[in-house]
C-alpha angles and dihedrals in degrees: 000000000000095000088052093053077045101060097031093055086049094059096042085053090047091056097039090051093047077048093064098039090051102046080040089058095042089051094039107029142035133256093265092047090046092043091052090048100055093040089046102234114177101241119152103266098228139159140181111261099180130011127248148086106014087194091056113038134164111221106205103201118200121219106187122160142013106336088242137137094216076172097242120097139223098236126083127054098297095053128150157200119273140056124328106209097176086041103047084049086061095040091063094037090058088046093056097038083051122091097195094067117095098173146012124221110196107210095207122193114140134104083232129256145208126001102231087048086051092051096043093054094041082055094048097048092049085058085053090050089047089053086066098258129148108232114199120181134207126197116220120187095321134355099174129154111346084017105054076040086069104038084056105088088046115123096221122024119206127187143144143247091262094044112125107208144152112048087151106187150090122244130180124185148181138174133246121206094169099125090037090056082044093055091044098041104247121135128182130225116204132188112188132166089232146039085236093034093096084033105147087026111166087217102066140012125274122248128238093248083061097040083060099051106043077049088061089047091058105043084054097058086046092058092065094038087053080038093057100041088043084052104037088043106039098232127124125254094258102052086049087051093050088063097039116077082116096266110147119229130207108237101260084059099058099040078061091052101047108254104103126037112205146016100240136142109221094264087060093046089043089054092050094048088051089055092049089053092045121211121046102309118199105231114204123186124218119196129024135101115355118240086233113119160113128264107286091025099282097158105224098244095045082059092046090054092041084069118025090047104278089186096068097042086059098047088050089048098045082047091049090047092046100047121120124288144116103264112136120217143195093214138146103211 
């Protein structure tokens, strides 16, 4: 009986939620913007954040979160917190396509990600560098690793005092639970087409011929981490791998060696930047939390959670992104 009330009162939260987002769109947005919301099309979610000059605007693009394509998007009726890789790639791809933007700011809080998400979006900002843009760039509480990676090729850095940043490296991982099967009694067959096809395998030790290779995988992505903050900061390689052997650095350490420019919070790089543009720029932000909501705020899938054991959900699914694999990350953790 009580899993009946449950799920009952489930479904009557769920339409009373999609009540309220759609009453809230009809009220907020046009026909296209609510449209584009129930059929889940993956538009940049942006607003205007301060009024001015709509043919030179400053796009201020949010990266919160871990830099990862977990392959689901921000837009659309269910959406939720966190980072948007395939969005944020538009959104960049729509800033460089568009004329009426003067400058870009980069609102960067996030320990980093995956080494592919770091690339894309280093390739994408270097397209908005080529379409004649400023990029500024603002440090919140940490920008380390895959986050420091795509504040490089910023023309101006900003952090605080409190900003954790650096961490330049790569690191891949996996786990090995050979001695605790042993002690429980568990072994493993394994039938595989090559002597590397099970290599990083939790159930044995990796030989030294593995333990080369993956070596060389990894020396390799450092190379074009140490290549695009040598490049973005104008600094040798040898000055970039004397800071990288993936140590973190507060923000005042980093403006003395050379990796950030300036102390600053977002709204002072936001006014520089503003004086750099000259006029009264409109600055519009693209990224952040989505609109989508219950009354007071309760996101639809927090309440979701709330019924049907959240918690668990969340442990399975942490369990599911950390398993074992060779993806290499350029990741604080």
């Amino acid at each position: 009986m009580k899993r009946i009330i449950a799920l009952v009162s489930a479904i009557a939260l769920v339409i009373l939620g999609l009540g309220a987002s759609f009453m809230t769109s009809l009220w907020a947005s046009d026909w296209e913007d609510m449209f584009n919301e129930f059929s889940g099309v993956n538009a940049p979610m942006s607003q205007v954040l301060e009024e001015g000059d709509a043919g030179s605007k400053i796009a201020v693009v949010n990266f919160d979160g871990v830099i990862q394509d977990t392959g689901t998007t921000g837009g659309g009726m269910f959406a939720t917190e966190g980072y948007d890789h395939p969005m944020t790639i538009q959104a960049l791809k729509d800033i460089a396509a568009d004329d009426s933007y003067s400058a870009v700011l980069l609102n960067v809080n996030s320990p980093g990600g995956g080494v592919f998400e770091s690339a894309e979006i280093h390739k994408e900002l270097m397209a908005v560098k080529e379409s004649g843009k400023t990029i500024y760039s603002s440090m919140g509480n940490m920008a380390a690793s895959g986050g420091y990676y795509i504040s490089a090729p910023s023309d101006r850095i900003f952090a605080t005092s409190e900003t954790i940043t650096g961490s330049i490296g790569v690191i891949m991982q996996s786990m090995n639970y050979t001695e605790l099967a042993e002690n429980v009694g568990i072994s493993f067959d394994v039938y595989k087409s090559g002597k590397m096809k099970d290599m990083m395998s939790a159930s044995r030790e990796a030989t030294d011929e593995e333990q080369d290779y993956l070596q060389e995988i990894v020396d390799t992505m450092f190379q074009d981490f140490v290549d695009v903050v040598a490049d973005g900061r104008g600094m040798s390689e040898e000055e970039v791998r004397k800071l990288a052997d993936g140590r973190i650095y507060l923000g005042g350490e980093a403006i003395e060696n050379g990796l950030v420019d300036q102390e600053g919070y977002l709204d002072d790089a936001l006014t520089a930047l503003k004086e750099e543009v000259g006029g009264t720029p409109q600055v519009v932000e693209f990224g952040g939390t989505p609109s989508t909501s219950f009354p007071f705020g309760v996101k639809i899938q927090n309440a979701l959670e709330g019924i049907t054991g959240g918690g668990e959900v969340k442990m399975v699914q942490e369990l599911i992104n950390n398993r074992q694999g060779a993806e290499p990350m350029y990741l604080y953790e």
